[in-house]
N, C-alpha and C positions, 0 to 999 in steps of 0.2 A: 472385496469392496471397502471394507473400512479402511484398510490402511490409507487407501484412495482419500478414504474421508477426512483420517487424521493429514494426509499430506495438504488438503482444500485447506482444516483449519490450520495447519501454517500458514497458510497465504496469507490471513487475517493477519497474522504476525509481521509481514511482510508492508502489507497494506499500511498496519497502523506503525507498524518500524519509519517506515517511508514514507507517512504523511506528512506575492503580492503587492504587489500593489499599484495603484492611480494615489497620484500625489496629494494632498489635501494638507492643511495647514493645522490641521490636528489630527494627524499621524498620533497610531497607536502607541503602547507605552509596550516596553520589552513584556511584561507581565499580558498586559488585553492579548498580544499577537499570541503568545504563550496559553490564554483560555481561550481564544476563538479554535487554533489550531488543535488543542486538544479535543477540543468537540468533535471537528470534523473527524479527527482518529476516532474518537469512541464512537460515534454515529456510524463510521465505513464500519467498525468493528463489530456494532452491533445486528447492521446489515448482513454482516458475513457469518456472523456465530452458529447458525446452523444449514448453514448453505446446501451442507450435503448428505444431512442427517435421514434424512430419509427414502435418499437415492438409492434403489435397487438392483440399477441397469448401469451400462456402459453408457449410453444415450442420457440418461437422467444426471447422467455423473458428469457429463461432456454439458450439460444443461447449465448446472451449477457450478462448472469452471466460465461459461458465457456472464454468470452473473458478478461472479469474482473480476475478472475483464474491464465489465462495464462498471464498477462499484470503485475497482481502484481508480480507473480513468476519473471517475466522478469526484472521490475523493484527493486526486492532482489537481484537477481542475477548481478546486474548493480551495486547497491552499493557497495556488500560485495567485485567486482572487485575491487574496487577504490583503490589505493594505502595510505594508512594513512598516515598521520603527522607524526611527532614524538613529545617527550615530553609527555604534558599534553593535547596537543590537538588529541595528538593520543590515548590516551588512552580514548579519550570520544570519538571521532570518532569510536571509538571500540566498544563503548558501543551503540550507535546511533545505528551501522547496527547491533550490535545483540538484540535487543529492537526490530528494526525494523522486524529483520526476526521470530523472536518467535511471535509480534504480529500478522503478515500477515499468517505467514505456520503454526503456532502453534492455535490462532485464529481464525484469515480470512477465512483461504482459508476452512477449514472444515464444518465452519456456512454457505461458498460460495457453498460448494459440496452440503450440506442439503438443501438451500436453493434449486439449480439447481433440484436435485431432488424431492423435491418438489412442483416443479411448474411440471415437467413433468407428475408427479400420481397426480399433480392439486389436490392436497393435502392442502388448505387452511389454515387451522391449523398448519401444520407442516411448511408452508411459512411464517406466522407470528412467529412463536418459532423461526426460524433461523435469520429471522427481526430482531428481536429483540435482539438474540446473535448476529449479527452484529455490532446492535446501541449500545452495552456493550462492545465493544473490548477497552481493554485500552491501552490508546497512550500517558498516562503523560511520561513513562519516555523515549520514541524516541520522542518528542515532546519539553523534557527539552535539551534532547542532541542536538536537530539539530538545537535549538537556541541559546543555548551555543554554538556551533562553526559556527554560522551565517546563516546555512540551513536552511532560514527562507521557503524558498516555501516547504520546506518535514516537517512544522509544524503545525498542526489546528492553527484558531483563530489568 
């Protein structure tokens, strides 16, 4: 069950790897979009940090992947809010949350559904194949953008 566990806090990695806007005439500045976004990464992050620390069970384990699910969904839905820059920094800011959301719901969240199901039918094979399509999600290019506009906590490494 821990490996289980260490594989859950990946996801966190994943989440805050991969973590807007309505127009308004005072649009953020590269740096504001840069600390709002980071929050939202450390926030999902902090959410997640021990998601599955104390899971016992296959059921508890498949519990704490439903919460990873709902926390990254939460945490897309927090970026793509955020109102953008403008210029050049909005246009990567643009590209940040959709990087972001293609990796997490396009991704994540499907390797996160098979994975959930598969601990439920305790289906060991099919929990290492979703493992593993996890440990494969790529995050170079929400990773290039959220360091390019200084989101350094929504980038691995």
């Amino acid at each position: 069950m821990s490996r289980l566990a260490v594989i859950l806090l990946g996801l966190v990695a994943i989440t805050v790897a991969s973590c807007g806007g309505d127009d308004d005439d005072d649009a953020p500045t590269r740096q504001e979009f840069a600390d709002r976004a980071s929050e939202i990464c450390r926030n999902a992050e902090r959410a997640l940090e021990d998601v599955a620390e104390n899971a016992t069970s296959q059921q508890e384990l498949a519990d704490a992947v439903d919460r990873v699910i709902e926390e990254s969904r939460s945490a897309v839905d927090d970026l793509a809010a955020l109102e953008r820059p403008e210029g050049d920094a909005g246009e990567t800011a643009e590209e940040f949350v959709n990087a972001t959301r293609s990796e997490i719901e396009d991704q994540g969240i499907p390797a996160l559904e098979d994975l959930r199901d598969a601990l439920e039918d305790e289906d060991q094979q099919a929990v290492q194949e979703a493992a593993q399509r996890l440990q494969d999600v790529e995050t170079d290019e929400s990773n290039r953008a959220a360091r390019e506009l200084g989101a350094d906590a929504c980038a691995e490494g």
